[in-house]
GUROVO-255275 format. One record per residue (C-alpha): residue in three letters; residue number from 1; y, z, x. Coordinates in nm, 2 decimals. Each point is the difference from the previous one (the first is absolute). Layout:
BEGIN
 res   n     yy     zz     xx
 ALA NUM      Y      Z      X
...
***
This chain:
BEGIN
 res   n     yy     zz     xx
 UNK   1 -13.98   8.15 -23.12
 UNK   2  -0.07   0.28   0.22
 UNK   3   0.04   0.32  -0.11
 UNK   4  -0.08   0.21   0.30
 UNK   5   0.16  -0.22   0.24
 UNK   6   0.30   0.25   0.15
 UNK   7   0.36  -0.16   0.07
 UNK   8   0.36   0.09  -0.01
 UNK   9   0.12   0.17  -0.34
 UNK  10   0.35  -0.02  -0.10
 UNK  11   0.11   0.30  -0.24
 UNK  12   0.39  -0.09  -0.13
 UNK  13   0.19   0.25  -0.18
 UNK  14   0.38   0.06  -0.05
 UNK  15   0.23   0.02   0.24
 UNK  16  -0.01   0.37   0.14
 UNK  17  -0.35   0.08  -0.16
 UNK  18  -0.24  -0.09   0.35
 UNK  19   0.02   0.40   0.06
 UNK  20  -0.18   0.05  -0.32
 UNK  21  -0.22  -0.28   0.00
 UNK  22  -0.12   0.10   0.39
 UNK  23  -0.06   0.39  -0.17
 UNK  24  -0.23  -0.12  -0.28
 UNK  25  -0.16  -0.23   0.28
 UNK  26  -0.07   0.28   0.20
 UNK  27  -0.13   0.25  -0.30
 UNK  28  -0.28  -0.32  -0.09
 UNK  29  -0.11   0.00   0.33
 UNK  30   0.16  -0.33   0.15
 UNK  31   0.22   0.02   0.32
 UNK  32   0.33  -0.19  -0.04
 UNK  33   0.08  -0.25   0.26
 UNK  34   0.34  -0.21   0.01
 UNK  35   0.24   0.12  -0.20
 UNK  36   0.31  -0.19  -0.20
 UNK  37   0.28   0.07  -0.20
 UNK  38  -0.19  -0.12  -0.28
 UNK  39  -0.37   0.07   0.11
 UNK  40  -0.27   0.14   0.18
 UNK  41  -0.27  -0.20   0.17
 UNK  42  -0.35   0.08   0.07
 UNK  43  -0.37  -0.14   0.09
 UNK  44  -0.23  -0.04  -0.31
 UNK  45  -0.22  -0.18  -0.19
 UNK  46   0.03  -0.16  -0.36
 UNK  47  -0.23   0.32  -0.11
 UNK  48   0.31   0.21   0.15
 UNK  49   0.24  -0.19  -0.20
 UNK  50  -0.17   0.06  -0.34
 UNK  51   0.01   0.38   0.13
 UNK  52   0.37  -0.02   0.09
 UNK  53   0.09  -0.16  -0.33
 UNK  54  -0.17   0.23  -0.21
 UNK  55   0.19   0.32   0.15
 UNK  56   0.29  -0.07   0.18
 UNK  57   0.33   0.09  -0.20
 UNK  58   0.27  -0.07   0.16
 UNK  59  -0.09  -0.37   0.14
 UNK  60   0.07  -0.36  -0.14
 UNK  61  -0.22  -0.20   0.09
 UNK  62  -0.31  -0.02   0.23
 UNK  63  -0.02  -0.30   0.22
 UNK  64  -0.30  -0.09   0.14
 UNK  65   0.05  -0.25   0.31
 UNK  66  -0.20  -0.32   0.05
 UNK  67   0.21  -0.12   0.26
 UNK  68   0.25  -0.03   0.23
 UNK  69   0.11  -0.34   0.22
 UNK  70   0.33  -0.17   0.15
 UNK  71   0.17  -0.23  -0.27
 UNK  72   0.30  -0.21   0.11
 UNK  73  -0.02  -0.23  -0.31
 UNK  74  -0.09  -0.05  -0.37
 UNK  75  -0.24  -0.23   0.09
 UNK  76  -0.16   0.26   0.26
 UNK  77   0.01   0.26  -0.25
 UNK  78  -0.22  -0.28  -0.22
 UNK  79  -0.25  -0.03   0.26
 UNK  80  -0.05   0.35   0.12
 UNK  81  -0.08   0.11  -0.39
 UNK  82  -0.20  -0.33  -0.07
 UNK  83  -0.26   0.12   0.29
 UNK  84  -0.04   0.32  -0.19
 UNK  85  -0.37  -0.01  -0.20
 UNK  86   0.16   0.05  -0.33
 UNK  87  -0.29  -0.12  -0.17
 UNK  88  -0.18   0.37   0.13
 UNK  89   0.29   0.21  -0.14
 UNK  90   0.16  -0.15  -0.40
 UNK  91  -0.21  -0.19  -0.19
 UNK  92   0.15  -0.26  -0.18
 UNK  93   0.03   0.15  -0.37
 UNK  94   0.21   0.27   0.18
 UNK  95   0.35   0.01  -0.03
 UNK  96   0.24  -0.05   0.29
 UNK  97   0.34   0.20   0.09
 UNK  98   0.20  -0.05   0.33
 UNK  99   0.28   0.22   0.15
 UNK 100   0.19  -0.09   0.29
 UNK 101   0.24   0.16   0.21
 UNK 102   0.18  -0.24   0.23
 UNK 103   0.23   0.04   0.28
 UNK 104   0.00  -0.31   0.25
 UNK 105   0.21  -0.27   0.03
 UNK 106  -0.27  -0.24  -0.03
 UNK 107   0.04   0.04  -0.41
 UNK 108   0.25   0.10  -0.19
 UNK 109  -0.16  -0.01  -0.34
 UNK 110  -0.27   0.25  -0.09
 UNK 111  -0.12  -0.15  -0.31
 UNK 112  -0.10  -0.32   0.23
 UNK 113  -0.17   0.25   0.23
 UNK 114  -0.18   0.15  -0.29
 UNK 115  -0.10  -0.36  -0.09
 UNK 116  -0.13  -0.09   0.34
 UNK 117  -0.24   0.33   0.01
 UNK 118  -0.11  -0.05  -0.37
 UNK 119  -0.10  -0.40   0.06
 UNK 120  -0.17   0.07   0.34
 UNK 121  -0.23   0.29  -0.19
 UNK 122  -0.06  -0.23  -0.34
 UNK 123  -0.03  -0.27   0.20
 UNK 124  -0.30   0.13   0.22
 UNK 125  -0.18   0.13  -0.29
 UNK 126   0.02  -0.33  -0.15
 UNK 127  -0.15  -0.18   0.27
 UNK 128  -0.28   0.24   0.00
 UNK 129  -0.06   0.08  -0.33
 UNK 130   0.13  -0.32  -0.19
 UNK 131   0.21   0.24  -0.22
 UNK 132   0.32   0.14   0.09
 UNK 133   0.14   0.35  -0.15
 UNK 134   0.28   0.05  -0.20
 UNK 135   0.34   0.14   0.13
 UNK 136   0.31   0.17  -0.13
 UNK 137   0.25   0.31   0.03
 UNK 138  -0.25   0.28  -0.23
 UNK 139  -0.14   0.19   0.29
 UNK 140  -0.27   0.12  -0.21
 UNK 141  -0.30  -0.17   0.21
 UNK 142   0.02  -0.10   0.33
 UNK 143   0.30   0.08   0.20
 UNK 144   0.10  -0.20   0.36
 UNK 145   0.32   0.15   0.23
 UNK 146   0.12  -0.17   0.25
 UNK 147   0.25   0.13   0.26
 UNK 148   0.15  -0.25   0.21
 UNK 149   0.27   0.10   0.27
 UNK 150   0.11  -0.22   0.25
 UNK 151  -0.31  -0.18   0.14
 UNK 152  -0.26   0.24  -0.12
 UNK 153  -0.16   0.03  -0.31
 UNK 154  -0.23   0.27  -0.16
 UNK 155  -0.23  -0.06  -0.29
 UNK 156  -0.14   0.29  -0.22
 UNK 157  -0.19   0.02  -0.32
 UNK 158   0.15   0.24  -0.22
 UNK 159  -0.26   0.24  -0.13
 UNK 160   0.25   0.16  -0.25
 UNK 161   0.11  -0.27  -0.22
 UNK 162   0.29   0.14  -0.16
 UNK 163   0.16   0.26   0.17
 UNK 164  -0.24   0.34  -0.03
 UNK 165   0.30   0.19  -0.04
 UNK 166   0.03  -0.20  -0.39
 UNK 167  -0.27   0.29  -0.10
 UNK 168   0.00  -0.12  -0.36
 UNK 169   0.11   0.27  -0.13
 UNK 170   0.35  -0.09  -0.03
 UNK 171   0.03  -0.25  -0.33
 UNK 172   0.29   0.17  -0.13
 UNK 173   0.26   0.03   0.25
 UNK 174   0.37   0.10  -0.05
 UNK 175   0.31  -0.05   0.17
 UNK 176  -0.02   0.00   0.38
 UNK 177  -0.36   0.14   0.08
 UNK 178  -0.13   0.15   0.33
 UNK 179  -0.28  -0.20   0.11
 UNK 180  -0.33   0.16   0.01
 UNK 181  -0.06   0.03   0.41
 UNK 182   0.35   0.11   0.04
 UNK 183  -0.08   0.27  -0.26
 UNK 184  -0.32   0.10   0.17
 UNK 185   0.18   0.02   0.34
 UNK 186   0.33   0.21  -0.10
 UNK 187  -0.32   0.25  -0.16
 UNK 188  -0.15   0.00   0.36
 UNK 189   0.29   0.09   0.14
 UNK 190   0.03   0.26  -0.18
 UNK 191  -0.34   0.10   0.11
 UNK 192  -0.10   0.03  -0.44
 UNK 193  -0.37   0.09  -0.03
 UNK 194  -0.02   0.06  -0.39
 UNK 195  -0.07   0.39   0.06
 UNK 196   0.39   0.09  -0.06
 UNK 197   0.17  -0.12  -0.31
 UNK 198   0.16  -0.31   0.03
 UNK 199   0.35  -0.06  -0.20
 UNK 200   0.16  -0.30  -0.03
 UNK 201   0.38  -0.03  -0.23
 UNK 202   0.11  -0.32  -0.03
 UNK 203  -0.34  -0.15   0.02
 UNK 204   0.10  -0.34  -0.18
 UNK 205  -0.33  -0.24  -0.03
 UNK 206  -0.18   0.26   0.13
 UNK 207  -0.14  -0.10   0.34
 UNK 208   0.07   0.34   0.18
 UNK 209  -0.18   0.22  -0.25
 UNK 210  -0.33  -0.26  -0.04
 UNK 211  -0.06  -0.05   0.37
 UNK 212   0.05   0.38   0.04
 UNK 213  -0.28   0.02  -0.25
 UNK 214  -0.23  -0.24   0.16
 UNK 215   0.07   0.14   0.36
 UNK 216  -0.11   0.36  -0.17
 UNK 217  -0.35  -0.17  -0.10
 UNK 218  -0.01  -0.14   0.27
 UNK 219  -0.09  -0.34  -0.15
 UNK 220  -0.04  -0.29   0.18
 UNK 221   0.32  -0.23  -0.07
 UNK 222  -0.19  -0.33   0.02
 UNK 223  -0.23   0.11  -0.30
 UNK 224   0.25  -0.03  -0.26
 UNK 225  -0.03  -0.37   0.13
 UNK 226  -0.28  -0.27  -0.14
 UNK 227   0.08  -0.32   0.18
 UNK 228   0.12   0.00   0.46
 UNK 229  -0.03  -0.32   0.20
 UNK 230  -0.32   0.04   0.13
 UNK 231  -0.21   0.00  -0.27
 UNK 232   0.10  -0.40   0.01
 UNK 233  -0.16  -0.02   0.32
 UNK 234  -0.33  -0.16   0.07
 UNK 235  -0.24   0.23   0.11
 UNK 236   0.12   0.27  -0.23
 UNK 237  -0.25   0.24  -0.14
 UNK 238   0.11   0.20  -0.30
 UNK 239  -0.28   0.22   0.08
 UNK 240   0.16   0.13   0.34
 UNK 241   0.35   0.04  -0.19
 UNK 242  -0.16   0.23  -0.29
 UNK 243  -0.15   0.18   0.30
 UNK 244   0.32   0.05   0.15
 UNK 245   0.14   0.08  -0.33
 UNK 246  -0.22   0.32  -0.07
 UNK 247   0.03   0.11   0.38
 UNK 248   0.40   0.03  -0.15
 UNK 249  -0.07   0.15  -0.30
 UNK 250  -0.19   0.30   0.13
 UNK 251   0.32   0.08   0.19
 UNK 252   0.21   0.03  -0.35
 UNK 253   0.01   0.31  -0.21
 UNK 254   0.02  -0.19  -0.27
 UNK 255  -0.38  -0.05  -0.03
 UNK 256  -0.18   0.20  -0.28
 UNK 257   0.25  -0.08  -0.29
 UNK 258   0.35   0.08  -0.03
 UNK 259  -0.04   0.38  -0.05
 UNK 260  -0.18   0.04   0.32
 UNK 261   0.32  -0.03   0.21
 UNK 262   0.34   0.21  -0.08
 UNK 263   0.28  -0.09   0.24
 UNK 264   0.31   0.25   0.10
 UNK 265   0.22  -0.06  -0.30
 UNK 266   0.19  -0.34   0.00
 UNK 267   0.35  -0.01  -0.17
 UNK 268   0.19  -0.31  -0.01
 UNK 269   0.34  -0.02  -0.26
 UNK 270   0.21  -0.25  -0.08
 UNK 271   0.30  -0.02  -0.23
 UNK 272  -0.05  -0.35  -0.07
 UNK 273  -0.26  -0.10  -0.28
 UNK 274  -0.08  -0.31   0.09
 UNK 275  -0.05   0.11   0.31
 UNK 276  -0.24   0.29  -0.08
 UNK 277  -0.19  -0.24  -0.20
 UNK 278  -0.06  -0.19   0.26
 UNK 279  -0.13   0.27   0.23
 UNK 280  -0.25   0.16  -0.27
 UNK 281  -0.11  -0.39  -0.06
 UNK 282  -0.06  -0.06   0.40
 UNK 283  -0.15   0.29   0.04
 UNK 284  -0.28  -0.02  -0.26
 UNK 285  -0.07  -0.32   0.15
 UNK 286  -0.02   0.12   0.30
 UNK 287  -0.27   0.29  -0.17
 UNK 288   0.23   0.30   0.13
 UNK 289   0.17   0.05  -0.32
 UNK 290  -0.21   0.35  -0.09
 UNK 291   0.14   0.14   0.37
 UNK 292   0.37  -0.07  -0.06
 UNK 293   0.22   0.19  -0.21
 UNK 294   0.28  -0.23  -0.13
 UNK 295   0.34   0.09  -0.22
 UNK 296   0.33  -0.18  -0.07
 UNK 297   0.28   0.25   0.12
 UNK 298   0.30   0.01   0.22
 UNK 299  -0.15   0.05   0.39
 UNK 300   0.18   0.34  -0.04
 UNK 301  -0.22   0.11  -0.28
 UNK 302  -0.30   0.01   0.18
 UNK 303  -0.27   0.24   0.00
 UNK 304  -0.07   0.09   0.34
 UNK 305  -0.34   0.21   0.07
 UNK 306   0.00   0.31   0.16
 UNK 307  -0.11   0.05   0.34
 UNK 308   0.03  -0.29   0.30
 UNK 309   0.00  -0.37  -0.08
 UNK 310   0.16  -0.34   0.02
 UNK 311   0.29  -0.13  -0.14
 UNK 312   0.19  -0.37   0.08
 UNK 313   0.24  -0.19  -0.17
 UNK 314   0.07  -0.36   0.06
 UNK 315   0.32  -0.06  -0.20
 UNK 316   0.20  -0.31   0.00
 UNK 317   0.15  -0.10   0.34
 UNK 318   0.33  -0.18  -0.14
 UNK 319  -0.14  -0.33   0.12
 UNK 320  -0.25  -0.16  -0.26
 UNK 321   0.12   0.17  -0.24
 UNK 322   0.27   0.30  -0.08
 UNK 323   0.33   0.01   0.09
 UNK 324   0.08   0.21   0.34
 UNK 325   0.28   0.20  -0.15
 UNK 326  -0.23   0.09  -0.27
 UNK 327  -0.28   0.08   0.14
 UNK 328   0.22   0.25   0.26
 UNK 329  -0.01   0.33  -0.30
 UNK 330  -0.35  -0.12  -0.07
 UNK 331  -0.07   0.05   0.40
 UNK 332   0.14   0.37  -0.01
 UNK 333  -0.17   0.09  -0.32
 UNK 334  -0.35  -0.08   0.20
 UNK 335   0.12   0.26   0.22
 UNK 336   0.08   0.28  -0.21
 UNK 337  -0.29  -0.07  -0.20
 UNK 338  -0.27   0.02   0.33
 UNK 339   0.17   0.31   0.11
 UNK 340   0.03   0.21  -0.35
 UNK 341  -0.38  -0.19  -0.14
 UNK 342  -0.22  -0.01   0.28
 UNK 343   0.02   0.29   0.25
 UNK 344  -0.34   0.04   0.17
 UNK 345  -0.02  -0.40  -0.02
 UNK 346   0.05  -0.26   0.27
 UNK 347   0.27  -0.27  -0.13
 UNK 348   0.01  -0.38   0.05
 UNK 349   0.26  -0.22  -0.04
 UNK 350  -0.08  -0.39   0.03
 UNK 351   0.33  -0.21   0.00
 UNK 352   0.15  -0.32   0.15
 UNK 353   0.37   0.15  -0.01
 UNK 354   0.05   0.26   0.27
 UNK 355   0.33   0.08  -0.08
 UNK 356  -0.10   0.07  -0.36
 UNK 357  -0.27   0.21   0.15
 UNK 358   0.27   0.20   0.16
 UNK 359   0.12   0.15  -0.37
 UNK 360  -0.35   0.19  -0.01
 UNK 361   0.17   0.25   0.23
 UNK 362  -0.28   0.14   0.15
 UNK 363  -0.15  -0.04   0.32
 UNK 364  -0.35  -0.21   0.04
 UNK 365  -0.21   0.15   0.28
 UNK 366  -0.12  -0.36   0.05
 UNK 367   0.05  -0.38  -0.07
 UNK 368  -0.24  -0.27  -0.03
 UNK 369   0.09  -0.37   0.02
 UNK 370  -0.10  -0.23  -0.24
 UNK 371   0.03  -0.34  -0.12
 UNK 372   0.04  -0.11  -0.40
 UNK 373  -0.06  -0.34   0.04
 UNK 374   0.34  -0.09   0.25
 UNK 375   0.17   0.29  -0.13
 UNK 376  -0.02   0.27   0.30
 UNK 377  -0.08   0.35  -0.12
 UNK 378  -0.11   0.35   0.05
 UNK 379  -0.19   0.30  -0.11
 UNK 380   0.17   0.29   0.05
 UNK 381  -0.12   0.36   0.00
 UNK 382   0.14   0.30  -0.16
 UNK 383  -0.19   0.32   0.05
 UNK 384   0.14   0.20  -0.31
 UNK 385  -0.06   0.35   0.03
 UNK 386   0.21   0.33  -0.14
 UNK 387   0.35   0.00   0.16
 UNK 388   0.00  -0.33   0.06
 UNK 389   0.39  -0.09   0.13
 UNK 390   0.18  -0.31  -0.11
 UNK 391   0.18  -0.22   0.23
 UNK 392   0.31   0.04   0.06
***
């Protein structure tokens, strides 16, 4: 397969995250094109894609397109793929994954479609190669979308694999976690750079606090990873990838052993063993363990540094989990504890309950709309500073 031949690239992410996808685009020097609810396309190469996957932090997936063609049947669908020379692009000892997305009348079951797109592929590399690869649901070699809508279809290879916002990090993960993107986005939008300390109560599994740290050293997300999509590619060369691979580690400050880099302090608290234990555990996975100060206490205990930083709190919405009347005292001690613990700090508030947020009683200077999973949220800013008046 072609490495350096340039087509359509697909990057999904979660609903509302395109913004911060497009910004990361632009900072690694690619221009974005169309953009989705749930992506951000552009013109690359399979080279690009290996790039894309190593440092982009806030995407899914990265979808590299091998084609696009009217399809008013299954039996179309079967042909169009079958022409495909995919005895150039999986060899047969690979392992096969397909995804499909479906919405046509032509088929109502997407399992069948998935079955249609899986024989056409096996069945051309059989005829070539007189060996046919293997196929099932672990993503973990190579990785086939298709998006079918009405009577046009799209094909893409996914370069990921498994989502590349699974950093890897995350093997002990308590009760309803951020995911990692979503984490790295709500941080961008609080424009975090590592150079203020960074504060996070509440901080459950942990996923605020680590990405903080890695965003600090400026480490590459994609290298906590060992195993993306197109490494199961023909035509891969592992020698390209390493090269890649050391262009990205330059950038980190993590380079030169762990004392050489000292972030802005990093706090995160938790009242909830378990919890804690599961933070301190991700985070030495994850290798920023020595940057993150960690201790089981009440959010209200605290220690705040002096000076300007960050603080946010992402405390239960009342949907998952917590009860709504509840969680309503819980909502107002937030807000006495940002405007008596943090002066000089900016405040963040991430919550899926808006009229829970309301018991904070202060004013956010601005909101930012998010999506956890289905559940629509927001980001909301407090700037805390002495005098600080309560709503009334």
């Amino acid at each position: 397969m072609d490495f350096n031949k340039e087509e359509k690239i697909l990057i999904t992410c979660g609903l509302g995250l395109a913004p911060y996808v497009s910004r990361e685009l632009e900072q690694l020097g690619y221009e974005p094109g169309i953009t989705h609810d749930a992506g951000v396309e552009i013109t690359g190469s399979l080279f690009d894609c290996m790039v894309l996957n190593l440092h982009l932090s806030t995407a899914y997936n990265v979808l590299y397109l091998m084609g696009h063609f009217g399809c008013e049947s299954p039996e179309s669908l079967y042909k169009q793929i079958y022409l495909m020379a995919w005895e150039d692009i999986i060899s047969p000892d690979e392992m096969l994954s397909v995804v499909c997305r479906v919405n046509t009348p032509t088929i109502d079951n997407t399992m069948f479609a998935s079955l249609k797109v899986k024989d056409a592929i096996v069945d051309r590399i059989m005829d070539h190669k007189k060996m046919r690869p293997d196929s099932g649901k672990d993503k973990s070699g190579v990785v086939v979308h298709l998006y079918w809508k009405q009577d046009q279809a799209w094909l893409y290879i996914n370069t990921s694999g498994k989502k590349i916002s699974d950093r890897g990090y995350r093997t002990m993960p308590h009760k309803a976690p951020l995911r990692e993107s979503l984490a790295r986005a709500i941080l961008m939008a609080m424009e975090y750079t590592g150079d203020q300390p960074f504060v996070g109560p509440m901080c459950g599994s942990g996923t605020l606090a680590i990405e903080a740290a890695l965003m600090a050293q400026k480490r590459a997300p994609g290298l906590l990873r060992t195993n993306f999509g197109f490494m199961h590619l023909l035509g891969f060369n592992d020698d390209d990838w390493q090269t890649i691979r050391r262009q990205g580690q330059k950038q980190s400050k993590k380079r030169g052993g762990k004392a050489a880099f000292a972030a802005a302090p990093i706090i995160a608290t938790d009242n909830d063993p378990a919890a804690l234990e599961a933070a301190e555990h991700n985070a030495k996975t994850a290798g920023v363990d020595h940057l993150i100060e960690f201790k089981l206490c009440d959010f209200s205990k605290t220690d705040i540094p002096e000076g300007a930083g960050v603080v946010v709190m992402n405390p239960e919405y009342g949907e998952r989990i917590g009860k709504r009347t509840a969680l309503s005292e819980l909502y107002a001690r937030i807000g006495d504890f940002l405007k008596t613990e943090c002066k000089g700090y900016n405040g963040y508030v991430f919550t899926g309950n808006m009229d829970l947020a309301k018991q904070v009683r202060l004013k956010p200077s601005r909101r930012f709309e998010f999506f956890n999973a289905d559940l629509d949220c927001r980001l909301l800013k407090y700037e805390i500073y002495s005098g600080t008046k309560r709503k009334d």
